[in-house]
Steps between C-alpha positions, in 0.01 A plus 500: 500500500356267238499816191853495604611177453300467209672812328858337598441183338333651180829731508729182533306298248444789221773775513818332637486224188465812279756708617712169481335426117626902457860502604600164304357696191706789551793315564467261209413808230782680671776439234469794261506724803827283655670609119418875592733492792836618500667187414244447214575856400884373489422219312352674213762746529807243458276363204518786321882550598549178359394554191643792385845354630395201293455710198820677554676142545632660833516114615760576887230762569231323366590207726532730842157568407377138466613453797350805686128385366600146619586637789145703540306233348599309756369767792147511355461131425423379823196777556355392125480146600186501646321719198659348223529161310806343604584415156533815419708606762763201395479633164610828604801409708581217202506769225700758744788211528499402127557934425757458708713250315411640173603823609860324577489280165447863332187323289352843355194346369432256824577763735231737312235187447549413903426894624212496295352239648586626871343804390198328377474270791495808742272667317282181533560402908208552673276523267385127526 
């Protein structure tokens, strides 16, 4: 009766803290994974929409667009919180509202600059 308790408490004290130490690693590295769901899949999918309606100064249907990553950037935000820097998460959603009114101002060159960096800010979530 003794080996038995003995084993419970050295199970307790040893593998239930490192199962615990285990999961809060895989959920805080989880962020590049979170990007290969669909909605991440979406994301980078309206990026590259984006830009070539950018390039083609197709600003109405550039716009729908904007709005349709907005839209899916703001379905996968909540389940990157806890893996990525909040900054960068602002950021994200800060740059996807400034495309938006450059894509109604028709600014070519501001529209192109902020996709870029959406593009390169994707690219980079996660990876912190």
């Amino acid at each position: 009766m003794n080996r038995q308790t003995d084993l419970i408490q050295k199970i307790v004290v040893h593998v239930i803290p490192l199962i615990t130490l285990l999961l809060f690693a895989v959920i805080l590295t989880s962020g590049s994974y979170l990007k290969k769901l669909p909605e991440g899949q979406r994301i980078q999918s309206a990026l590259n929409e984006l830009q070539e309606l950018i390039n083609q100064e197709s600003w109405n249907e550039a716009l729908v667009h904007a709005e349709q990553l907005a839209s899916e950037w703001n379905k996968l935000n909540p389940k990157l919180q806890i893996s990525v820097v909040d900054q960068e998460l602002i950021e994200f959603t800060n740059r996807t509202q400034r495309l938006q009114a450059y894509l109604r101002a028709q600014e070519l060159g501001s529209a192109l600059a902020e996709i870029n960096t959406l593009c390169y800010l994707w690219q980079r979530l996660g990876k912190n």
